[in-house]
Legacy VTK file of the C-alpha trace (Angstrom):
# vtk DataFile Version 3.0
C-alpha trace
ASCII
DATASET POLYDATA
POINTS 102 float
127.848 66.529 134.929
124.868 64.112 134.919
124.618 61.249 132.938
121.411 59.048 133.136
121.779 55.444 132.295
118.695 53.309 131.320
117.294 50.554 129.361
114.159 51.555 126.834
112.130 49.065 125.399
110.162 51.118 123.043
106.254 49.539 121.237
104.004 50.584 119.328
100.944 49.118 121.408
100.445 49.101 125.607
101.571 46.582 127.051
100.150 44.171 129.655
101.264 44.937 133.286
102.313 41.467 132.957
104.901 41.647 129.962
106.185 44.706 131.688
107.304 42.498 134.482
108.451 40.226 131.986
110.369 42.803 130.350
111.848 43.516 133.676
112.604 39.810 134.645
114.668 39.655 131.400
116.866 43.163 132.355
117.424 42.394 136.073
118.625 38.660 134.811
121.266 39.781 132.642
122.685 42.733 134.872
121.391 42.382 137.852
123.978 44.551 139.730
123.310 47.224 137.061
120.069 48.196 138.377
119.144 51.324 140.481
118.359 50.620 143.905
116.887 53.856 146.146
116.416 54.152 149.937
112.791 54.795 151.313
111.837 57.740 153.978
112.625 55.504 156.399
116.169 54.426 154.860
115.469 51.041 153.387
116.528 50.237 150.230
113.793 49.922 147.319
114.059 49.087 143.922
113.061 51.524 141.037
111.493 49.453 138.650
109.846 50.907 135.338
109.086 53.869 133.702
106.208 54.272 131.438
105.721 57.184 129.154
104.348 58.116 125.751
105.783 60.085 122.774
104.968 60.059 119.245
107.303 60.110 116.016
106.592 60.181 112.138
105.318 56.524 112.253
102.756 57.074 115.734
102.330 56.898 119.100
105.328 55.114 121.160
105.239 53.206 124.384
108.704 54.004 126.189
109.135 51.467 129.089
112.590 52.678 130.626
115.037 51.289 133.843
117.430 53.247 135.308
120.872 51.560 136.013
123.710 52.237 138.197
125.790 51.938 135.215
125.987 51.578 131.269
125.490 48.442 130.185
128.017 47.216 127.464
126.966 45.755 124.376
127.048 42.634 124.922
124.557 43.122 127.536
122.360 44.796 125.611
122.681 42.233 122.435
121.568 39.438 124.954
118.516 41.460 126.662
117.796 42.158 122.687
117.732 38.600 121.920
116.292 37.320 125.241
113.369 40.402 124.240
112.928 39.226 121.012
112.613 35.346 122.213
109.582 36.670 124.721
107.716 39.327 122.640
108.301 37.453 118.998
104.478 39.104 118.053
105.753 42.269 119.297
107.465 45.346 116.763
109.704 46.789 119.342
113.171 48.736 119.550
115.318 48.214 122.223
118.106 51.329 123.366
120.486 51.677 126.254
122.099 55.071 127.255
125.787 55.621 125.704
128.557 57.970 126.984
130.307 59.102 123.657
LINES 1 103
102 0 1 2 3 4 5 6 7 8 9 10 11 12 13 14 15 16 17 18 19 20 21 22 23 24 25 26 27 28 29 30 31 32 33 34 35 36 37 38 39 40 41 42 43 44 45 46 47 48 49 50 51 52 53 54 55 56 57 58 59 60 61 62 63 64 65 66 67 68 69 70 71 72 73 74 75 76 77 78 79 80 81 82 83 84 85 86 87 88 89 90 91 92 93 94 95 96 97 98 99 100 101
């Protein structure tokens, strides 16, 4: 079985290349053993760092920004990248979602 675990920080607008990093700084300080590391053609390790899609629901257009982890993060993890997201983007209508095993 496969189970994906990310991080999705989910806007209604694009966002600067530079609150993406931000938004990245604020995941890999909270769990920073949590994040997906890969290995390069020539076996070095590299981080993955963020995935940036679109999709659309009844209210418009969504901007997903996603990180794979190693592992799920537990809620109190999440609650703190939540707040920390919140504290950094306070102009910004966002949702914030982690993967669950149920």
């Amino acid at each position: 079985m496969f189970i994906k675990h990310f991080v999705r920080f989910n806007t209604r607008e694009q966002l600067k290349d530079s609150m993406v990093i931000e938004y990245y700084d604020v995941v890999q300080s909270v769990i920073p053993t949590k994040l997906i590391t890969g290995l390069s053609s020539d076996g070095d390790k590299v981080s993955v760092d963020v995935l940036i899609y679109n999709d659309s629901d009844s209210e418009g257009e969504l901007f997903i920004h996603e990180i794979i982890l190693e592992e799920d993060i537990d809620p109190e993890e999440g609650d703190k990248i939540s707040e920390e997201l919140t504290d950094l983007f306070p102009e910004t209508q966002f949702t914030f979602e982690a993967s669950i095993i149920v």
